[in-house]
N, C-alpha and C positions, 0 to 999 in steps of 0.2 A: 285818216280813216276813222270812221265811229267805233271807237269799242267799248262794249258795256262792261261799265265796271261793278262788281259784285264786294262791300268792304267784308274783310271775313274778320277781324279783330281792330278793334282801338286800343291803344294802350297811353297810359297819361305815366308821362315822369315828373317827378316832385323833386324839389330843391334840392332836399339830401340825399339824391340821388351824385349832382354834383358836388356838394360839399364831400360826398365820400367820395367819389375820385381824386377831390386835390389830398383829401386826408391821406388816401395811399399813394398817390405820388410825389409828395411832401415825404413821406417814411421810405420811401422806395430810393427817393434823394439822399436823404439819410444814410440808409443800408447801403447805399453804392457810395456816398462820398468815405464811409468808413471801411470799405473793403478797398478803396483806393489807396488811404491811410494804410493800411495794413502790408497790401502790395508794395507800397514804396518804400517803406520801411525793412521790411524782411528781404525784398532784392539790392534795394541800393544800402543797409543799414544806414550810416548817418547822413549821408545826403540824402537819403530819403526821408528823413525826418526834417532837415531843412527845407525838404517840396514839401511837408507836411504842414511845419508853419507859416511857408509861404504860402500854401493856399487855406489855413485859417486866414490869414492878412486878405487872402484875395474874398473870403465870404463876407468878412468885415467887411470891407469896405465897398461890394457888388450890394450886399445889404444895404448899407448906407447910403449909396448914391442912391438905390430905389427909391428909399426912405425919402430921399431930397426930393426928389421928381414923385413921390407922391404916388408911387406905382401901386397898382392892383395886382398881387400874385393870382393868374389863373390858370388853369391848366399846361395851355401853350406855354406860358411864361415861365413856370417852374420849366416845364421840358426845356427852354432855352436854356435857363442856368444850369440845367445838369449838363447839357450840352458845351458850354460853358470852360467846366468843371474838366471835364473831359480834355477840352481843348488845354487849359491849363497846366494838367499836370503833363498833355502831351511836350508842350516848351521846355520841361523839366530832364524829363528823359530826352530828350534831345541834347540838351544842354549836356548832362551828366555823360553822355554817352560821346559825346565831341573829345569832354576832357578824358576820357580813358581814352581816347587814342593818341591823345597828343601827350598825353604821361606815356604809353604803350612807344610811341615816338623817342622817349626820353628825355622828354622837357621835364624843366624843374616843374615845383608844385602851383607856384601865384602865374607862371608862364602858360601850365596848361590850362589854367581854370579863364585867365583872360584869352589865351587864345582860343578856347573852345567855346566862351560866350561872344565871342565875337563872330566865328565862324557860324555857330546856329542860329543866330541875332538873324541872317538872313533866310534862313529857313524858317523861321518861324515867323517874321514877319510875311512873306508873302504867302504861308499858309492861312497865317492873320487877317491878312489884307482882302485876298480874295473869299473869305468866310463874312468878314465886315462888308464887301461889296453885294454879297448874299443878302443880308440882313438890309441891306438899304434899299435895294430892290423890292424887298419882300415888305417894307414899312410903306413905299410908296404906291404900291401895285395893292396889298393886300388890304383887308380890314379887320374889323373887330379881334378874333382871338389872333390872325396872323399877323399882324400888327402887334401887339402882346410879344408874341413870339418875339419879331424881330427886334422891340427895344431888351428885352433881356438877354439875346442871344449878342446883339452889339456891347451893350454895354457890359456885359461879361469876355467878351474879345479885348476889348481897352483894359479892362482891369486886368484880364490874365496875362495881358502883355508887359502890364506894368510888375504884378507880382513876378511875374517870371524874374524876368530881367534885372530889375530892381534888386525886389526883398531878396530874392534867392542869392544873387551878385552879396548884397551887403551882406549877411547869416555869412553864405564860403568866405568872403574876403576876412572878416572876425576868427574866423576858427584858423584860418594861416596865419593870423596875426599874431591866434595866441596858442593854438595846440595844432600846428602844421601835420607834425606827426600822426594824430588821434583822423584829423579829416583824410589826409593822404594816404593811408592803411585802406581806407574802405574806397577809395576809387581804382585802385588796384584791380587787375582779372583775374 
């Protein structure tokens, strides 16, 4: 059907328009990745500061692979890595919370920390798995920024799977090796 269109306003957006969106969502990243820090810390004391270093290892190194591949942070793409982020520290409390039941159980200490990363190994993988199948779909269907999105939101799934796992695994296994005591106090209920 014809309908007359009457324009009532133009409006033109300028560049730093978007450069000031990624600037606050770049600080917004910030503000949340350190109120994350803060919460792990203060509910889990010292394993929460071992998901704390494990997810500096995990910036390092989501940074760095960026770095390799040459990536453009933009909008989308910061939003993946806080996404990211999120999911990361989610593997940790999953983890930590495995092993307070299986100490709660009354397994020794090196017993509930391997039997509770092993038991959440599969929960978080296929919360992993089908968040990565997310992002692969979205890389191949979408373009321009959703595309963005979906390599940061992937390649922050592989990293946080690997920080989980890994860094966090090696940091607990060091502190039973050498202050059992100090670690095992704070997984307590």
């Amino acid at each position: 059907l014809p309908v007359p269109m009457k324009i009532m306003e133009i409006r033109n957006v300028g560049p730093t328009l978007g450069q000031d969106s990624i600037n606050r969502s770049f600080k917004a990243g910030i503000v949340g990745i350190i109120l994350v820090f803060a919460y792990m810390f203060i509910y889990y004391k010292l394993p929460g500061l071992v998901a704390d270093v494990a997810l500096l290892a995990y910036t390092a190194i989501l940074l760095g692979v960026l770095s390799a591949i040459h990536a453009v942070l933009t909008l989308p793409g910061i939003a993946g890595i806080i996404l990211s982020v999120g999911m990361a520290v989610d593997a940790n409390v999953l983890i930590f919370e495995r092993i307070r039941e299986e100490l709660a159980e009354g397994k020794r200490l090196r017993s509930a920390i391997d039997v509770g990363f092993n038991r959440a190994f599969r929960t978080i993988l296929d919360s992993n798995v089908t968040t990565l199948i997310t992002a692969v779909v979205l890389f191949y269907v979408g373009t321009g920024s959703v595309r963005g999105f979906a390599v940061t939101l992937g390649i922050g799934i592989l990293v946080s799977m690997f920080t989980a796992i890994v860094v966090t695994k090696t940091i607990l296994n060091y502190f039973v090796a050498h202050q059992p005591e100090m670690i095992g106090r704070h997984f307590k209920t």
